[in-house]
N, C-alpha and C positions, 0 to 999 in steps of 0.2 A: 504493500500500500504506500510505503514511502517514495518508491522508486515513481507511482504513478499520480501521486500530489504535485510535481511540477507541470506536468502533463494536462491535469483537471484546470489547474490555477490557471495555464494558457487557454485553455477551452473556455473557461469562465470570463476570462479575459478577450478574447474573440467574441463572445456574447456581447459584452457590456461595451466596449469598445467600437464595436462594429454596428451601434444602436443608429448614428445618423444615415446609413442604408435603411437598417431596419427600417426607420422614419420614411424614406423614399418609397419601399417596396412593400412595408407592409400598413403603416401608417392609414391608410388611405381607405385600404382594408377592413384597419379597427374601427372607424368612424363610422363604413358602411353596415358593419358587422352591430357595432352600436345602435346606430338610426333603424333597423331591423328588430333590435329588440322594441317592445308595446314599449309607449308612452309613461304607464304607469307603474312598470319597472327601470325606468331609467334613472332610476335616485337611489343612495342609502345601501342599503347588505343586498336586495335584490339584483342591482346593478351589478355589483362587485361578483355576485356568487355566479353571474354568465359570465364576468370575463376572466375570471379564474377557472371556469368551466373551460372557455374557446383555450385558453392559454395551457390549460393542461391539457387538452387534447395533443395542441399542436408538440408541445414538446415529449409525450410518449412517442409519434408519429418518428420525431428526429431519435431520438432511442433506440427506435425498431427499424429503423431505415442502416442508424450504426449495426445492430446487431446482426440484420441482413449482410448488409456491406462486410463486417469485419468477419462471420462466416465464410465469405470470398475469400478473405485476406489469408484469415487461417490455411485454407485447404494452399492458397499459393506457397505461403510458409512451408508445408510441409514439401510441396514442388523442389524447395531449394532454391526458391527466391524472394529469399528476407531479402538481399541486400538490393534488389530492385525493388521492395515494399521500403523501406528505408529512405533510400532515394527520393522515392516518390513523396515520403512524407516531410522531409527536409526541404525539394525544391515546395510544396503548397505552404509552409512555413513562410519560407522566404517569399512568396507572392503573394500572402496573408498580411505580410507585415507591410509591401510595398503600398498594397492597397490602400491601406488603414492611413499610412501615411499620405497618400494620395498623391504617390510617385509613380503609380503604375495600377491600370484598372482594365487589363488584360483579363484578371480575375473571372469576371461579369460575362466573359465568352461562354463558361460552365453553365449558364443558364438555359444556352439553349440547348442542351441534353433535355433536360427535365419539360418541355413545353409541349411535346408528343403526346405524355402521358398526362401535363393539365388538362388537355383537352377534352379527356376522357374524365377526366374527374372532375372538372367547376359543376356541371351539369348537376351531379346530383349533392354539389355544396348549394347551390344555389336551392336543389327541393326541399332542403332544410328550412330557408325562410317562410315568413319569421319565425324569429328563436321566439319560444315560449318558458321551456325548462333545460335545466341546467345539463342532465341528460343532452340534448337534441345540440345544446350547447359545446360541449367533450366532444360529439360525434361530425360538427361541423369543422373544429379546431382540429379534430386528427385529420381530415380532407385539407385544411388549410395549410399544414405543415409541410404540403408536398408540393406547396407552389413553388414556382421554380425560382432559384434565387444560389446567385455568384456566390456568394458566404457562406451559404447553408452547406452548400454540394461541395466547396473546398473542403469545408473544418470535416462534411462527412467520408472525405476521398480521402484526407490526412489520419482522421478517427483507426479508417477500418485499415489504414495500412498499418498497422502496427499488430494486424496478426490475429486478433483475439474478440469473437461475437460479445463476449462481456466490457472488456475494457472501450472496444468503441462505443459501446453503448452509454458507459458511464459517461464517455466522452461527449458525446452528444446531450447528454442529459445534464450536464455540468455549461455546454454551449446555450443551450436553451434557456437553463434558468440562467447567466450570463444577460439574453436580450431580455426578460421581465420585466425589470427597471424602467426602460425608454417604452416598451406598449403596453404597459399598466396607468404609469405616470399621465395625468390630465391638467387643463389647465396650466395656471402659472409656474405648477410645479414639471411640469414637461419641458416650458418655454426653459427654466433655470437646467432643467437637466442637460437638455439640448445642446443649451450655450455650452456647459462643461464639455461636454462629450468632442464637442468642435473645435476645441480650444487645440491650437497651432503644437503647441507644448505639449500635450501629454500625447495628442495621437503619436507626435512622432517619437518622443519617449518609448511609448511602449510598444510604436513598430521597429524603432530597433532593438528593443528587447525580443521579442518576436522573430524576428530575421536572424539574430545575435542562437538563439533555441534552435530556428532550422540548421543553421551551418554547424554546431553540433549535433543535430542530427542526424547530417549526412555522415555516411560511412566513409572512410579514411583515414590516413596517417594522423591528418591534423588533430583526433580524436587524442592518440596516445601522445603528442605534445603537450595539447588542456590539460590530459589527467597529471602530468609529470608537475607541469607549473602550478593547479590551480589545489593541487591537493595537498593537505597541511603535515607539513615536517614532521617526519618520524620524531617519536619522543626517546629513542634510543640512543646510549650515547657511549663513545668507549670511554675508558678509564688506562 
């Protein structure tokens, strides 16, 4: 579990970080999704308990989409090709972080994978409307979570290459609740979160932190340099 805390905290990190997307792609969404529910549910614990409903849908969906995925992953592991699953997850690292930074939005291409199969699926999000119960609510949110979207399809190409149907899963589950924050938040307190999120400084903070995580991730010499320099001095000592 220690080895995969830095790994979650990235994940979480791509969530929360990567909210001023969220805003563009799915923003628009929750407002419709909102305006959907009656009139007389739009206030107070009723309001709350549908968008915690849509909101846990959607993020089982990223879960189960990890667990699918890293099922792949695994069976290519045992092929004998971790270090091309490796690879793979060190370069979407590194273009996770360019993005974020908004040095490079090459990203956003992964989208169109996924728009074959929206097509098949809005249809029956849409016979969900209107949401009534909280139920119908989970059930439109897990349909939602599979729209197509450049962030979501990276963090889960990156999740499942690491081999293992549970640990992509957490991973995705750790990315998910990550976006919360920005498509829960309403009002003034969205406007203030927004600003933060946008802020010049921490994106790119934390997309070179991020990118700094891929290139240790990639397989190579450079690896057994890090560990020589970055790991702390033997406490043994001759006499």
């Amino acid at each position: 579990m220690t080895d995969l805390l830095p790994q979650l905290l990235t994940a979480l990190a791509l969530g929360l970080l990567g909210g001023g997307h969220c805003i563009g792609m799915c923003g628009g969404l929750m407002g419709a999704l909102t305006m959907a529910i009656p009139p007389e549910r739009r206030h107070g614990w009723p309001l709350w308990r549908l968008l915690l409903s849509y909101n846990a849908g959607r993020i089982a969906s990223y879960s189960a989409a990890g667990a699918l995925l890293g099922s792949l992953g695994w069976a290519l592991q045992g092929m004998g090709l971790g270090v091309i699953l490796r690879s793979i997850a060190g370069l979407l690292m590194i273009a996770m972080g360019l993005y974020l930074a908004n040095w490079w939005a090459g990203l956003t291409r992964i989208e169109q994978l996924g728009r074959g199969l929206w097509r098949h699926i809005e249809p029956h999000a849409r016979a969900l409307l209107p949401v009534q119960r909280p139920g119908q609510a989970l059930l439109l949110g897990a349909l939602w979570g599979w729209l197509p979207c450049g962030l979501v399809y990276s963090t889960l190409i990156w999740s499942s290459s690491h081999g293992s149907a549970g640990q992509s899963a957490l991973l995705m589950l750790a990315f998910g609740v990550g976006t919360l924050p920005t498509l829960l938040a309403t009002g003034a307190a969205a406007e203030r979160l927004t600003a933060l999120l946008r802020r010049r400084s921490l994106r790119v903070s934390a997309a070179i932190l991020i990118i700094l995580f891929g290139l240790w991730t990639l397989p190579g010499p450079h690896q057994q340099w890090l560990m020589q320099h970055l790991s702390p001095p033997s406490s043994n000592h001759s006499h």
